[in-house]
N, C-alpha and C positions, 0 to 999 in steps of 0.2 A: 402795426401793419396787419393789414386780413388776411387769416389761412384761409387755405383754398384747398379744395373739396371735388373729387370725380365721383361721377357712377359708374359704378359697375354696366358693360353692356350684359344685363342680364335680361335678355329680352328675345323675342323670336320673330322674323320678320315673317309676313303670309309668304307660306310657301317653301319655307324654307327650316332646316335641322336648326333645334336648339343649341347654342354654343354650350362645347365641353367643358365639363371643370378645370381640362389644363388650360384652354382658352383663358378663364375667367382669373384662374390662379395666377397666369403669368402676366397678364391686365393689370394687378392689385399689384404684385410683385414689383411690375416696373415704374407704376406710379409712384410706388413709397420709392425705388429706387432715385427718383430722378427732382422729388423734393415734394410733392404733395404730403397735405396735413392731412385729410381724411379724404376718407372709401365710403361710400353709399351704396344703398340698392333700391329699386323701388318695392313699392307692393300695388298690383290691383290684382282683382281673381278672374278676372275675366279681360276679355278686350273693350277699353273705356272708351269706347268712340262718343262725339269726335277728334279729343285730344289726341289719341293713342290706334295706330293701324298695327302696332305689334301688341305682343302679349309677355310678361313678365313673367320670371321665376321665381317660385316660390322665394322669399325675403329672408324666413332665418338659415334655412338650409346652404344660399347660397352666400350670407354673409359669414358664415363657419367657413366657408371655402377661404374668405377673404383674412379671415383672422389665423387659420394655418400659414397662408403665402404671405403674410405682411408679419415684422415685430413691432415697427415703431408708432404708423398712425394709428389718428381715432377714424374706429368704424361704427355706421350709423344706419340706422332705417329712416330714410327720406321720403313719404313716412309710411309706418306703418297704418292701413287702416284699423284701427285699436277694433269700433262695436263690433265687425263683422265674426271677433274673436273669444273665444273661451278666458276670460281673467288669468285663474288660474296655470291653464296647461302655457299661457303667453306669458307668466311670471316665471315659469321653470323652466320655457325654451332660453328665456332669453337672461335670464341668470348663470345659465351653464354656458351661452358664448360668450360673459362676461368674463366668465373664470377663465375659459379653454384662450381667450383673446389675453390673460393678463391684464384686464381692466381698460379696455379702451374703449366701450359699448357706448354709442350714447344711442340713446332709444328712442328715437324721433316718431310720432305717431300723429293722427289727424282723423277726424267724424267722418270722412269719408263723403261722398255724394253721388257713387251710378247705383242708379235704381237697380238695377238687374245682378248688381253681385250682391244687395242684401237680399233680394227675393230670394237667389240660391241660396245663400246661408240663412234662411229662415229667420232672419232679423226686420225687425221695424225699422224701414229708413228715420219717421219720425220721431222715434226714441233713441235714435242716437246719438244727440247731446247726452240724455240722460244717461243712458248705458256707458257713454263717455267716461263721464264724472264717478262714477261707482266705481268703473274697469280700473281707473288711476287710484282711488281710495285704494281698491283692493292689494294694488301688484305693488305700490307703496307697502303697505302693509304689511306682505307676505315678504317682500324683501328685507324689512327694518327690525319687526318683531319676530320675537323666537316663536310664539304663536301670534292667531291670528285670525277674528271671527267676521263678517259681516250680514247684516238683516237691513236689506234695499228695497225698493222696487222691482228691479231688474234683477239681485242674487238674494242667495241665501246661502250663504256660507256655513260651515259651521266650524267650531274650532279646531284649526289646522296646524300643523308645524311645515314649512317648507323647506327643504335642502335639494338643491345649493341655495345658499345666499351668493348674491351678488359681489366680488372682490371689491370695485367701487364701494367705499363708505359716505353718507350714508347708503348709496344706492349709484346707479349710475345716470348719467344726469337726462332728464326730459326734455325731450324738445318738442312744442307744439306748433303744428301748422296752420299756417292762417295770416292774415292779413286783408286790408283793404285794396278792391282792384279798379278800374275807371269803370265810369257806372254812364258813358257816353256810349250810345250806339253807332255811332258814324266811326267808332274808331275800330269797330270788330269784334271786342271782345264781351262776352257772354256772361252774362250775371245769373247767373240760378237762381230760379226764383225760391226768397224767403233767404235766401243769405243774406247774414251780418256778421261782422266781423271781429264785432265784440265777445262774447264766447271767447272763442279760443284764442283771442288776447287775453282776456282775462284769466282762465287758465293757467296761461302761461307766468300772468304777474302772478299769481297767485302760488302757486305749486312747482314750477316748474323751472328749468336753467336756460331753457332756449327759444325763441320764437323763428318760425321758419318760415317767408315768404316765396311765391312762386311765381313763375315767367311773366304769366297774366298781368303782374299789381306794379310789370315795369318795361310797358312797352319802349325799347328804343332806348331814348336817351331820355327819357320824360319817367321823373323818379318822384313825382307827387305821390304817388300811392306808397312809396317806399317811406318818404318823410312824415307821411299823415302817421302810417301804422308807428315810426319810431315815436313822434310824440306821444301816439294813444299808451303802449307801450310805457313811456316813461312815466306817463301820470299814473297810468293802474298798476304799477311796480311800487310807488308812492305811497298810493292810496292803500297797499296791502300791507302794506311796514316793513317795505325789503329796499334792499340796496339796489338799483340798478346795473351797477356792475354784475350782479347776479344771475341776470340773463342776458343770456349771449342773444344777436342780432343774424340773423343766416338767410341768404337765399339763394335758392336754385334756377337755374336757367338752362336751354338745352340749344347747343352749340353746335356748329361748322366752321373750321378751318378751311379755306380755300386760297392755295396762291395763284391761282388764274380762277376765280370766280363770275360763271358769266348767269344771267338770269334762268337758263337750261339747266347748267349742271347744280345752282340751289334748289329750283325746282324739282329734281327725280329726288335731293337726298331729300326732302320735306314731302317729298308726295311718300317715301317708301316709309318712312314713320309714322304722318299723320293725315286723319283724314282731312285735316283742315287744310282750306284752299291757301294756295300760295299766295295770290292779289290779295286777300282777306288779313293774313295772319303774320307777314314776312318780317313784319316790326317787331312781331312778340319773340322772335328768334334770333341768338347773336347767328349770323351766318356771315362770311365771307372773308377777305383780306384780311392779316393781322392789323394792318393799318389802321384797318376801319372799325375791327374790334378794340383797339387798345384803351380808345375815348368812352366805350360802353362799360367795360369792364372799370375803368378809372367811374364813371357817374355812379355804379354800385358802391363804390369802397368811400368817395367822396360823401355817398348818403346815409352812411356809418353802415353799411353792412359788413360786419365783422367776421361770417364765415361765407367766402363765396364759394360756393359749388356748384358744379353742372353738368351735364350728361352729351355725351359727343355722341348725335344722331347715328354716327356708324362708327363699330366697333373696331376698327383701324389704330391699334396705337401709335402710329403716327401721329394720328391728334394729339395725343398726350406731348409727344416729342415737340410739336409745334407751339404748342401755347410757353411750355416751358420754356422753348428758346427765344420765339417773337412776339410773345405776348408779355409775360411775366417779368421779363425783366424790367422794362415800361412804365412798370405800373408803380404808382406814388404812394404814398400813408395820406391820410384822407383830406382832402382839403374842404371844410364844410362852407368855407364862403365863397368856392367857387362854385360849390353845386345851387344854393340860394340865387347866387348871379344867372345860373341857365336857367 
C-alpha cells in the first residue's frame, strides 16, 4: 500500500504574519500523531507566480522545526531547489538534520525553473542542469568519503573533510523531481519552454532512490503523464544496472477538503494561494467532497504512485483530521488494470 505524505503549511499568505513555529510544530506533531508517513516542506526564494500567491519559509530551518516535533516519520524537502545553492554549506545543513532527525532525511531536490530567484542568486538559469549534476557529485561525496575533492565546470573543490556525516548509510536517500506533464494547450496547463523530462528521470535512474512528480503531470483523474513517466522510469533504472525497487515512485498534489463545497467557497481557497485562475486550473487541484476525492486519490495509488503527498491549500488541521477519517480509509492497494481500463 502507498504512504502518504503532508506539507508543512510553511508559507505566508499576502497580507498576512508568517505562521509560528509552535503553529508548524504542532502541524508535524499531529500528523505523525494521527498515522502519516512523512512531513515535507517546500522551497522557492521568492514568490513563484503564477503557480504560487504565497511565499514559503526558508526549507531546512523549518524542517528542523519538523524533526524536533515528530520521532517516527520521514521528513523530506519536496524539493529542494539544489542550483540556486552552495554544494557544500547544503551537504552540511542537511547532514546535521539528518543526525538531529535520527535518520529520517530524505532530500528531495529539483533544477528549479523561475527566472527571478536565479537572477537573485546570481545563478545561470541555463546552467542548471549542469550545476545540477556537479551539486549531487559533490554532496554525494562529501557525505560517503572521509575526504573529498572536486575540479568541475561549475566548482572547484579542494580536498575537504566534512563532519557530520550523514546517520543514513550510505547517505540519505535522493529524491528527484520531474516528470512528464500534458503538452495539450486546451487543457490549461503550461509547458515551459525547453522542458524535457528526461534529465531528471534519468538522474534519478541513475543516482538516486526516489522520483517525484507534481500536480501538473495529473490532471484530474487522467494519469497518462503518471504512466508514461513510470515506464520511462522503469526502462532508465534498467538501462543503468539497478533494480527498480530501488527508486521509490512519489508525487505531490495540493488539496481541499470541503464538506459542503460550493464553486465560491473553492474559488477564495484557490484564489488566496494561487494566482492561477479558477475556470483554467480547477482540474489540476484535488479540491472538494471526500466523496469526490476518494476516486482521485485511488487513480494516483492505482498508477503505482507509491508516496502520496500533498499540501492542504490552508493551514487548518482540520484537513489533516479529514482525509485521515474520510478519505484514507477508502483507499485500496493499487489496482493497475483498473487504471489501464479509465
Amino acid at each position: 500500500m502507498a504512504r502518504f505524505g503532508v506539507f508543512l503549511p510553511s508559507y505566508i499568505y499576502p497580507g498576512e504574519t508568517p505562521p509560528s513555529s509552535v503553529a508548524l510544530e504542532t502541524y508535524a506533531r499531529r500528523a505523525e500523531e494521527i498515522g502519516f508517513d512523512s512531513i515535507w516542506v517546500f522551497d522557492h526564494l521568492l514568490e513563484a507566480a503564477p503557480s504560487y500567491r504565497v511565499e514559503f519559509l526558508e526549507p531546512a530551518t523549518t524542517l528542523a522545526l519538523a524533526a524536533r516535533a515528530t520521532k517516527r516519520v520521514s521528513i523530506g524537502t519536496g524539493v529542494l531547489v539544489l542550483p540556486l545553492r552552495d554544494p557544500v554549506l547544503t551537504a552540511k545543513a542537511f547532514a546535521t538534520i539528518d543526525l538531529f532527525s535520527g535518520g529520517r532525511l530524505i532530500f528531495g531536490v529539483g533544477v528549479g525553473w523561475a527566472e527571478r530567484e536565479f537572477q537573485a542568486s546570481q545563478v545561470s538559469l541555463s546552467a542548471r542542469g549542469r550545476r545540477m549534476d556537479e551539486m549531487l557529485e559533490i554532496i554525494i561525496g562529501l557525505w560517503t568519503h572521509d575526504t573529498f575533492a572536486h575540479h568541475g565546470q561549475c566548482f572547484d573543490i579542494p580536498e575537504i573533510r566534512l563532519l557530520p556525516k550523514p546517520l543514513q548509510k550510505p547517505h540519505p536517500p535522493i529524491w528527484l523531481a520531474g516528470g512528464t506533464v500534458p503538452r495539450d494547450s486546451s487543457r490549461h496547463i503550461t509547458v515551459r519552454p525547453g522542458y524535457s523530462p528526461l534529465p531528471s528521470i534519468r538522474r534519478a535512474a541513475r543516482l538516486g532512490q526516489g522520483l517525484m512528480t507534481a500536480y501538473r503531470s495529473a490532471p484530474g483523474r487522467d494519469m497518462s503523464c503518471i504512466l508514461e513517466t513510470r515506464e520511462i522510469l522503469t526502462r532508465e533504472v534498467q538501462r543503468a544496472g539497478r533494480d527498480r525497487s530501488a527508486v521509490r515512485f512519489a508525487h505531490h498534489d495540493h488539496v481541499h477538503i470541503d464538506l459542503d463545497p460550493t464553486r465560491e467557497r473553492l474559488a477564495a481557497v484557490l484564489h488566496r494561494f494561487t494566482h492561477n485562475r479558477f475556470d483554467e486550473t480547477a482540474a489540476l487541484y484535488l479540491m472538494g467532497h471526500p466523496n469526490d476525492l476518494v476516486p482521485l486519490f485511488q487513480t494516483r495509488i492505482d498508477a503505482g504512485i507509491e508516496e502520496v503527498t500533498f499540501n492542504f491549500m490552508t493551514p487548518d488541521p482540520a484537513q489533516l483530521e479529514l482525509f485521515m477519517e474520510r478519505i484514507r480509509p477508502h483507499l485500496k492497494p493499487p489496482n493497475y488494470a483498473r487504471t489501464k481500463s479509465d
